[in-house]
C-alpha positions in Angstrom: 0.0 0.0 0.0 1.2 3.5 -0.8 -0.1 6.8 0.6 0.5 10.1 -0.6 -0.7 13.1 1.7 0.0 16.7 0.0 -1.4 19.9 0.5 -1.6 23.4 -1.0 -3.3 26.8 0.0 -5.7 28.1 -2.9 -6.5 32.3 -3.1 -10.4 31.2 -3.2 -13.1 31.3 -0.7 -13.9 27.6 0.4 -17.5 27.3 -1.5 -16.0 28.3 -4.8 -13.3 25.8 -4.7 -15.9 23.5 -3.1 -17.6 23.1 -6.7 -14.2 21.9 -8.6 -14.9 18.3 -6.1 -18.3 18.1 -6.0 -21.7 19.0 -7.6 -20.4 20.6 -10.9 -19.1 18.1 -14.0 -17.8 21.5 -16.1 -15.7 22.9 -12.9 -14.7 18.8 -12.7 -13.2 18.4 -15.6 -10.7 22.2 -15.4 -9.0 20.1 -12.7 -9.3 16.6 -14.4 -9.3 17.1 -17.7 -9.8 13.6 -18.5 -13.3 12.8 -17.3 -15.4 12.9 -19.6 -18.7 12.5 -18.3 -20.3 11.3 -14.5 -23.4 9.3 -14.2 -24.9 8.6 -10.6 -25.7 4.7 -10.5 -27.2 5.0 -7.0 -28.0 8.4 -4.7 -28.2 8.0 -0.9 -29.3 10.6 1.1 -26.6 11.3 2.8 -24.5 10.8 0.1 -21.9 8.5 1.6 -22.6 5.0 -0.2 -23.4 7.1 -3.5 -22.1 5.4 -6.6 -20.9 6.9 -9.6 -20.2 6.0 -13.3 -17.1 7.8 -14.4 -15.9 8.1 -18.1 -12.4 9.0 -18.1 -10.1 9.2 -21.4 -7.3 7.3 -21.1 -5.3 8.0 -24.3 -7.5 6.7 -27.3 -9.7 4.5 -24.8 -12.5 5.5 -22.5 -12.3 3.7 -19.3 -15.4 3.3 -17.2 -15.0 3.3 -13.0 -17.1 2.7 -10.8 -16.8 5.4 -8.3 -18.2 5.0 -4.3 -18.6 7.8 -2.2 -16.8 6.8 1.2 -16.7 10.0 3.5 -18.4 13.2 2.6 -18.8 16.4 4.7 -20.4 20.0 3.8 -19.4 22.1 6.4 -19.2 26.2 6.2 -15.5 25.9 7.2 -14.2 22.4 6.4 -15.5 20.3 3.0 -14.0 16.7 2.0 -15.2 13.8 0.0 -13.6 10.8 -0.1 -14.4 8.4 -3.3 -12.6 4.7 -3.2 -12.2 2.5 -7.3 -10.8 -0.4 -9.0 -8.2 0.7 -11.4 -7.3 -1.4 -13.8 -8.9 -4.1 -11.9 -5.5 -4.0 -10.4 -5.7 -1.3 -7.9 -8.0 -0.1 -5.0 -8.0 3.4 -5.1 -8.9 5.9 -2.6 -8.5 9.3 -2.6 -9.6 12.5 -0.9 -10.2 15.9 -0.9 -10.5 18.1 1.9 -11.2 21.8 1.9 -10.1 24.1 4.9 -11.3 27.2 5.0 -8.5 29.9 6.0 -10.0 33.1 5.7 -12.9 34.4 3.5 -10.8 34.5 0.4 -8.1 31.5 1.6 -8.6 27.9 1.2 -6.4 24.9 2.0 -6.5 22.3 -0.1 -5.5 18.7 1.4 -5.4 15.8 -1.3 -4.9 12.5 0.0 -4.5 9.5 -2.2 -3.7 5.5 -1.2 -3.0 2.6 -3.5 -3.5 -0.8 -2.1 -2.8 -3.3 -4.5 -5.5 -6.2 -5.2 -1.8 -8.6 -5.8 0.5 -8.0 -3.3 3.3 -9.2 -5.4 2.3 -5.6 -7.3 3.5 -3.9 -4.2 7.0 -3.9 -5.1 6.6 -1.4 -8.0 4.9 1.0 -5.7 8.5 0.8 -3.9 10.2 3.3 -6.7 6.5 5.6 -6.5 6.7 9.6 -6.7 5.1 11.7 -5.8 5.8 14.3 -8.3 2.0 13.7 -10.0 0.3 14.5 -6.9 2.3 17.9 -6.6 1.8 18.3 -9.7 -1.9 17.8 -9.9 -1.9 20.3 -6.7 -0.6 23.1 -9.1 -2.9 22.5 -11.9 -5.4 22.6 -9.7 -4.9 25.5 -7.7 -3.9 27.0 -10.6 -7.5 26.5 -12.9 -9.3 27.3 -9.5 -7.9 30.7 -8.7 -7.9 31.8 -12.6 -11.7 30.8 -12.4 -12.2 32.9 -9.2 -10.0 35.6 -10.9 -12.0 35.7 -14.1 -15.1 35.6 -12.0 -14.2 38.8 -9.9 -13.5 40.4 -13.0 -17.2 39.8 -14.7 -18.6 41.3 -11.1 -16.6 44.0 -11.7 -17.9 45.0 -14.9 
């Protein structure tokens, strides 16, 4: 099993950034360009136990996942979902999100991601793991966010 746990502060106000996790597939896809669509297979109220159909383009192939909602919370000052997958039948993947607010224009973002392999015997490749593509999917991220909050200040304006 490996566990990456990385986080970054975003210039945004917690419910804006809240939308790039959660609730809005266009916002989805400026920080994960690859999905293509989202399809809820099964709603619970409370949405923990919700599962998802996610399209993602992998290359010249769409890959379908199915996506389970594992721990979600909505608070004014604190926001995190946590989904769990199969990858490549190979891999159970769970990651999370977590939103912190800082200040009323200053969000942490906490991104937590763990690989347990379904063959142990794949656990020896996850020995020479980086984790150079979760800092690097921090800085997209914050990145698209804050030009979105930018460019949204800027329509109020006019």
């Amino acid at each position: 099993m490996k566990k990456w746990k990385k986080e970054i502060l975003l210039n945004v106000p917690i419910e804006f950034a809240w939308l790039y996790f959660y609730g809005d597939i266009s916002k989805k896809k400026r920080i994960f360009p690859k999905v293509v669509d989202e399809e809820v297979i099964k709603q619970t109220e409370t949405i923990i136990g919700t599962i998802i159909d996610q399209s993602y383009q992998n290359g010249s192939l769409i890959e379908q996942y199915e996506i389970t909602i594992k721990k979600y919370t909505n608070d004014s000052n604190y926001k995190a979902i946590q989904e769990s997958f199969l990858l490549n039948n190979r891999f159970k993947m769970t990651t999370e999100y977590e939103l912190v607010s800082q200040s009323d224009k200053i969000t942490k973002f906490i991104y937590t991601s763990i690989n347990k392999p379904k063959n142990p015997l794949l656990s020896i490749f996850q020995l020479f793991g980086s984790d150079e593509v979760i800092v690097n999917f921090l800085n997209k991220a914050k990145l698209a966010i804050e030009l979105d909050f930018e460019q949204s200040q800027n329509k109020e304006v006019q």
